[in-house]
C-alpha positions as CSV (number, residue, x, y, z in Angstrom):
1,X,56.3,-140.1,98.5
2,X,57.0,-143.6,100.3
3,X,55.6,-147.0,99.4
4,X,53.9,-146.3,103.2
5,X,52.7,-143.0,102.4
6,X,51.3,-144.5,98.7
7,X,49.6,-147.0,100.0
8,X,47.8,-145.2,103.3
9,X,46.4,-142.8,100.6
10,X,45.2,-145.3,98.6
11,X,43.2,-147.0,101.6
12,X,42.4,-143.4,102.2
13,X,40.7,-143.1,98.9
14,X,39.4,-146.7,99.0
15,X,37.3,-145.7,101.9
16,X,36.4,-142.5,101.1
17,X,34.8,-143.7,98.0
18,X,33.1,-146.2,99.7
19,X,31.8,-144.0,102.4
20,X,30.5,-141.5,99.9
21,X,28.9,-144.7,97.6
22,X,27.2,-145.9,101.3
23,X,26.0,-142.4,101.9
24,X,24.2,-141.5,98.7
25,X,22.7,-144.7,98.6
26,X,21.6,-144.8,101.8
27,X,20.2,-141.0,101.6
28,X,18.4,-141.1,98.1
29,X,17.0,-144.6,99.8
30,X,16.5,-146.3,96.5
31,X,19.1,-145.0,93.7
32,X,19.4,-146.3,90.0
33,X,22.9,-147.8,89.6
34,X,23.8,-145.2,86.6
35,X,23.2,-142.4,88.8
36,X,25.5,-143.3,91.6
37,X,28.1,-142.8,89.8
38,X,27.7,-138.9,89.1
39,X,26.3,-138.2,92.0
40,X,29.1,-140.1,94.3
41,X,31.5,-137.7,92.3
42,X,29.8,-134.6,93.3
43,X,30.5,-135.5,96.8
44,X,33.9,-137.0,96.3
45,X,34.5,-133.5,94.9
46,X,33.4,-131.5,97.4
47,X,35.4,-133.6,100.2
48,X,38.6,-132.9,98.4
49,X,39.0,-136.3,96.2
50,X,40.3,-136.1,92.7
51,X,37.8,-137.1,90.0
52,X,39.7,-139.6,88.1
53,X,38.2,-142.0,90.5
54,X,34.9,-142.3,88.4
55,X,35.8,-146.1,86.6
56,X,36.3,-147.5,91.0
57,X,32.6,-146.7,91.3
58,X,31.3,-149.9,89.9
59,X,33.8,-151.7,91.5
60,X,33.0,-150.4,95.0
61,X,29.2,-150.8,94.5
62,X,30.1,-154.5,93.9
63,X,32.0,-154.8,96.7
64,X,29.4,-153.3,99.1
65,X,27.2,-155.9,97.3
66,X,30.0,-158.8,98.4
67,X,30.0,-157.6,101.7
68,X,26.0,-157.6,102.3
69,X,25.5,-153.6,102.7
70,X,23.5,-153.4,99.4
71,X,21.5,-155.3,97.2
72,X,20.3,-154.5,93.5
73,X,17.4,-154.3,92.7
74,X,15.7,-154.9,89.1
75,X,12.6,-152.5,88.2
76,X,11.6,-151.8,84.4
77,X,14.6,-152.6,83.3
78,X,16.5,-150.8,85.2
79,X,19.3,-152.0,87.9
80,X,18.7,-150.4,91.5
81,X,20.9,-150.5,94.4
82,X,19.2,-150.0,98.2
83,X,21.3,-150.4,101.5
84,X,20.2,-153.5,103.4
85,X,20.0,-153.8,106.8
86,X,23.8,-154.2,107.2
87,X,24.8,-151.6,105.5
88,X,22.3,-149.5,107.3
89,X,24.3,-150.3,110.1
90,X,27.4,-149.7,108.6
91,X,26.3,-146.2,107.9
92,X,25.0,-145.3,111.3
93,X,28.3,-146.2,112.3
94,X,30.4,-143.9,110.1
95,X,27.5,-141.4,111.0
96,X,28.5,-142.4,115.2
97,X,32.6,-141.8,114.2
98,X,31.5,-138.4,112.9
99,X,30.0,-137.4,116.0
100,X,32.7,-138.2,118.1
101,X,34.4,-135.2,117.0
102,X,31.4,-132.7,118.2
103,X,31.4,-134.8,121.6
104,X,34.8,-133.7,122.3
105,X,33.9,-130.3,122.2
106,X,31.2,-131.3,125.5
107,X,31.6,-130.6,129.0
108,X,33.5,-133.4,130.3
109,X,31.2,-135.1,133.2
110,X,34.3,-136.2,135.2
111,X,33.2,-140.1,134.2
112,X,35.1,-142.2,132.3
113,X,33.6,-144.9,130.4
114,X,36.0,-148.3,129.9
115,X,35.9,-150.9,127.3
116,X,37.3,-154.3,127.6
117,X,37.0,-157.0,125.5
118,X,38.2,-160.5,125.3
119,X,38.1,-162.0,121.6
120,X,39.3,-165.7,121.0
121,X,42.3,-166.1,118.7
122,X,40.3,-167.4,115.9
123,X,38.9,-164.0,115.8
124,X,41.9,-162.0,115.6
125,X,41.2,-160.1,112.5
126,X,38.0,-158.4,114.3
127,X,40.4,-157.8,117.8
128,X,42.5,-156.0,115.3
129,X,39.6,-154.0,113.8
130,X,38.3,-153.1,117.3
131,X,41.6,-151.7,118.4
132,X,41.7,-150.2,115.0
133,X,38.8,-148.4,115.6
134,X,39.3,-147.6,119.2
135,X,42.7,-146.0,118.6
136,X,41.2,-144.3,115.8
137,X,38.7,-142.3,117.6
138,X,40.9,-141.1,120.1
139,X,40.6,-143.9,123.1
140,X,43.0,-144.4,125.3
141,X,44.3,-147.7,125.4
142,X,45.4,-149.3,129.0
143,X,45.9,-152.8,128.0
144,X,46.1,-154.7,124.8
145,X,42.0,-155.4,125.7
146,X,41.6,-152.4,127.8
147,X,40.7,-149.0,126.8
148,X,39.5,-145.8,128.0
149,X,37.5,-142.9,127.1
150,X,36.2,-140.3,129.0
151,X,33.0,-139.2,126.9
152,X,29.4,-141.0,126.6
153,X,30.0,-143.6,123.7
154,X,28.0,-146.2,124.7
155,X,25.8,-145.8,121.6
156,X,29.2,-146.3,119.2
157,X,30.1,-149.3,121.1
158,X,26.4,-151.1,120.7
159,X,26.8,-150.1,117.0
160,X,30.7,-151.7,116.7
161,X,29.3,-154.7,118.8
162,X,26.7,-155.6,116.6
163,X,28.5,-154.7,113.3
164,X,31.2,-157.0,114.6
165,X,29.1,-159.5,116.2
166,X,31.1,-159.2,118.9
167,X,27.9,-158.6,121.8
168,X,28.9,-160.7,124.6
169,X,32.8,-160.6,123.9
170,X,32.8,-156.7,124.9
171,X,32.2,-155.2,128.1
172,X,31.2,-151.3,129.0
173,X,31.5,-149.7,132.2
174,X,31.2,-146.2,133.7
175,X,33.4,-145.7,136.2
176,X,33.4,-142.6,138.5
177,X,37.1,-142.7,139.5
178,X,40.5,-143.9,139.4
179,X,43.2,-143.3,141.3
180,X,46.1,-141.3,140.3
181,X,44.6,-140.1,136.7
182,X,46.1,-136.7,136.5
183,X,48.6,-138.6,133.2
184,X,44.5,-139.5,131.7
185,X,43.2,-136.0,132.2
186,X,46.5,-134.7,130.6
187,X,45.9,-137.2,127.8
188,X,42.2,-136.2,127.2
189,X,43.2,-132.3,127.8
190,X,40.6,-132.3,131.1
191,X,40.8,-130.1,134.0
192,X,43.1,-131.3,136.4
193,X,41.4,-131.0,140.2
Protein backbone atom coordinates (compact mmCIF):
# COMPACT_ATOMS: atom_id res chain seq x y z
CA UNK A 1 0.00 0.00 0.00
CA UNK A 2 1.05 3.80 -0.71
CA UNK A 3 2.05 6.34 1.86
CA UNK A 4 -1.54 7.95 0.30
CA UNK A 5 -3.44 4.96 0.62
CA UNK A 6 -1.76 4.51 4.55
CA UNK A 7 -2.62 7.56 5.49
CA UNK A 8 -6.50 7.88 4.01
CA UNK A 9 -7.14 4.69 6.06
CA UNK A 10 -5.83 5.99 8.91
CA UNK A 11 -8.14 9.28 8.79
CA UNK A 12 -10.58 6.64 7.90
CA UNK A 13 -10.14 4.92 11.16
CA UNK A 14 -9.61 8.22 13.06
CA UNK A 15 -13.09 9.13 12.21
CA UNK A 16 -14.72 6.14 12.42
CA UNK A 17 -13.74 5.80 15.96
CA UNK A 18 -14.77 9.06 16.69
CA UNK A 19 -18.08 8.75 15.05
CA UNK A 20 -18.77 5.53 16.94
CA UNK A 21 -17.37 7.28 20.52
CA UNK A 22 -19.95 10.41 19.55
CA UNK A 23 -22.74 7.94 18.89
CA UNK A 24 -22.67 5.74 22.03
CA UNK A 25 -22.31 8.68 24.01
CA UNK A 26 -24.84 10.52 22.65
CA UNK A 27 -27.38 7.40 22.58
CA UNK A 28 -26.74 6.00 26.29
CA UNK A 29 -27.14 10.06 27.07
CA UNK A 30 -24.95 9.85 30.19
CA UNK A 31 -22.17 6.97 29.85
CA UNK A 32 -19.41 6.09 32.49
CA UNK A 33 -15.94 6.70 30.90
CA UNK A 34 -14.84 2.86 31.53
CA UNK A 35 -17.69 1.66 29.66
CA UNK A 36 -17.17 3.51 26.51
CA UNK A 37 -14.61 1.82 25.76
CA UNK A 38 -16.22 -1.83 25.40
CA UNK A 39 -19.10 -0.68 24.15
CA UNK A 40 -17.43 1.68 21.28
CA UNK A 41 -15.66 -1.75 20.25
CA UNK A 42 -18.76 -3.60 19.89
CA UNK A 43 -19.78 -1.20 17.31
CA UNK A 44 -16.38 -0.63 15.73
CA UNK A 45 -16.77 -4.42 15.20
CA UNK A 46 -19.76 -4.67 13.75
CA UNK A 47 -18.91 -1.76 11.14
CA UNK A 48 -15.93 -3.74 9.99
CA UNK A 49 -12.98 -1.99 12.13
CA UNK A 50 -10.25 -4.10 13.57
CA UNK A 51 -10.15 -4.34 17.37
CA UNK A 52 -6.65 -3.36 18.07
CA UNK A 53 -8.03 0.06 18.19
CA UNK A 54 -9.08 -0.35 21.94
CA UNK A 55 -5.78 1.91 23.69
CA UNK A 56 -7.26 5.23 20.78
CA UNK A 57 -10.41 5.32 22.84
CA UNK A 58 -9.14 7.37 25.58
CA UNK A 59 -7.43 9.47 23.37
CA UNK A 60 -10.48 10.21 21.12
CA UNK A 61 -12.73 10.80 24.21
CA UNK A 62 -10.17 13.52 25.06
CA UNK A 63 -10.13 14.97 22.01
CA UNK A 64 -13.95 15.28 21.68
CA UNK A 65 -13.48 16.88 25.13
CA UNK A 66 -10.70 19.55 23.34
CA UNK A 67 -13.03 20.20 20.83
CA UNK A 68 -16.22 20.98 23.09
CA UNK A 69 -18.57 17.95 21.93
CA UNK A 70 -18.32 16.41 25.45
CA UNK A 71 -17.80 17.19 28.90
CA UNK A 72 -17.02 14.74 32.01
CA UNK A 73 -18.80 14.61 34.43
CA UNK A 74 -17.74 13.49 38.18
CA UNK A 75 -20.61 11.42 40.21
CA UNK A 76 -19.63 9.01 43.21
CA UNK A 77 -16.54 8.73 42.16
CA UNK A 78 -16.93 7.93 39.04
CA UNK A 79 -15.84 9.93 35.77
CA UNK A 80 -18.91 10.44 33.24
CA UNK A 81 -18.84 11.65 29.82
CA UNK A 82 -22.26 13.45 28.20
CA UNK A 83 -22.40 15.21 24.70
CA UNK A 84 -22.75 18.93 25.07
CA UNK A 85 -24.61 21.00 22.96
CA UNK A 86 -21.98 21.00 20.27
CA UNK A 87 -21.43 17.75 19.94
CA UNK A 88 -25.15 17.20 19.84
CA UNK A 89 -24.83 19.06 16.90
CA UNK A 90 -22.00 17.34 15.58
CA UNK A 91 -23.96 14.19 15.76
CA UNK A 92 -27.20 15.34 14.04
CA UNK A 93 -24.97 16.11 11.42
CA UNK A 94 -23.24 12.77 10.84
CA UNK A 95 -26.97 11.50 11.44
CA UNK A 96 -27.98 14.30 8.22
CA UNK A 97 -24.82 12.77 5.94
CA UNK A 98 -26.37 9.35 6.56
CA UNK A 99 -29.56 10.29 5.18
CA UNK A 100 -28.41 11.63 2.25
CA UNK A 101 -27.89 8.29 0.89
CA UNK A 102 -31.81 7.23 1.37
CA UNK A 103 -32.68 10.77 -0.29
CA UNK A 104 -31.09 9.67 -3.43
CA UNK A 105 -33.18 6.90 -3.63
CA UNK A 106 -36.45 9.81 -3.76
CA UNK A 107 -38.35 10.94 -6.58
CA UNK A 108 -36.42 13.65 -8.00
CA UNK A 109 -38.85 16.95 -7.90
CA UNK A 110 -37.22 18.48 -10.99
CA UNK A 111 -35.74 21.40 -8.41
CA UNK A 112 -32.48 21.93 -7.88
CA UNK A 113 -31.35 23.48 -4.74
CA UNK A 114 -27.85 25.72 -5.05
CA UNK A 115 -25.39 26.65 -2.43
CA UNK A 116 -23.09 29.51 -2.64
CA UNK A 117 -20.96 30.82 -0.26
CA UNK A 118 -18.44 33.46 0.12
CA UNK A 119 -15.88 32.85 3.11
CA UNK A 120 -13.04 35.50 3.77
CA UNK A 121 -9.48 34.29 3.43
CA UNK A 122 -8.90 34.32 7.07
CA UNK A 123 -11.35 31.57 7.09
CA UNK A 124 -9.89 29.26 4.62
CA UNK A 125 -9.60 26.26 6.63
CA UNK A 126 -13.62 26.14 7.09
CA UNK A 127 -14.07 27.09 2.93
CA UNK A 128 -12.00 23.99 2.64
CA UNK A 129 -14.13 21.89 5.08
CA UNK A 130 -17.32 23.10 3.28
CA UNK A 131 -16.18 22.02 -0.04
CA UNK A 132 -14.92 18.98 1.68
CA UNK A 133 -18.19 18.19 2.74
CA UNK A 134 -20.07 19.26 -0.34
CA UNK A 135 -18.00 17.18 -2.63
CA UNK A 136 -18.35 14.44 -0.27
CA UNK A 137 -21.97 14.05 -0.38
CA UNK A 138 -22.25 14.02 -3.87
CA UNK A 139 -22.83 17.90 -4.84
CA UNK A 140 -22.07 19.19 -7.86
CA UNK A 141 -19.65 21.82 -7.80
CA UNK A 142 -20.11 24.80 -10.52
CA UNK A 143 -17.68 27.21 -9.17
CA UNK A 144 -15.04 27.21 -6.55
CA UNK A 145 -18.11 28.83 -4.23
CA UNK A 146 -20.85 27.40 -6.22
CA UNK A 147 -22.45 24.11 -5.96
CA UNK A 148 -25.42 22.15 -6.86
CA UNK A 149 -27.66 19.55 -5.76
CA UNK A 150 -30.77 18.52 -6.90
CA UNK A 151 -32.43 16.97 -3.63
CA UNK A 152 -34.03 18.83 -0.50
CA UNK A 153 -30.91 19.54 1.78
CA UNK A 154 -31.73 22.50 3.28
CA UNK A 155 -31.88 20.90 6.76
CA UNK A 156 -27.93 19.61 6.19
CA UNK A 157 -26.99 23.01 5.19
CA UNK A 158 -28.61 24.81 8.51
CA UNK A 159 -26.78 22.04 10.47
CA UNK A 160 -23.11 22.68 8.46
CA UNK A 161 -23.97 26.56 8.88
CA UNK A 162 -24.29 26.53 12.37
CA UNK A 163 -21.57 23.85 13.13
CA UNK A 164 -19.28 26.00 11.07
CA UNK A 165 -20.54 29.28 12.17
CA UNK A 166 -20.72 30.16 8.92
CA UNK A 167 -24.84 31.52 8.92
CA UNK A 168 -24.64 34.64 6.96
CA UNK A 169 -21.50 33.65 4.74
CA UNK A 170 -23.77 30.87 2.91
CA UNK A 171 -26.64 31.28 0.76
CA UNK A 172 -29.53 28.53 -0.26
CA UNK A 173 -31.66 28.77 -3.15
CA UNK A 174 -34.21 26.62 -4.95
CA UNK A 175 -34.17 27.15 -8.29
CA UNK A 176 -36.82 25.67 -10.73
CA UNK A 177 -34.71 25.76 -13.93
CA UNK A 178 -31.60 26.21 -15.84
CA UNK A 179 -30.92 26.27 -19.11
CA UNK A 180 -29.19 23.65 -20.98
CA UNK A 181 -28.90 21.08 -17.86
CA UNK A 182 -29.24 17.86 -19.76
CA UNK A 183 -24.79 17.46 -18.63
CA UNK A 184 -26.58 18.04 -14.56
CA UNK A 185 -29.32 15.51 -15.08
CA UNK A 186 -26.60 13.08 -16.62
CA UNK A 187 -24.50 13.89 -13.61
CA UNK A 188 -27.24 13.19 -10.97
CA UNK A 189 -28.63 10.15 -13.18
CA UNK A 190 -32.20 12.17 -13.63
CA UNK A 191 -34.61 11.70 -16.34
CA UNK A 192 -33.70 13.63 -19.22
CA UNK A 193 -37.08 15.54 -20.71
Amino acid sequence: MGTIEVRARRKRIKRNVRNAILATVGIAGLITIAAVAPKTLRLLKVSGIDAKLRYRTKNVLYRLKQKGEIEFVDRDGKKYARLTERGERSLELMRQKASFVNDRKKKWDHRYRLVMFDIPERRKSTRERIRLEMRGLGFLRIQDSAWLYPYDCEEFIALLKADLHIGKDVLYAVIEEIENDAWIKKHFGLPID
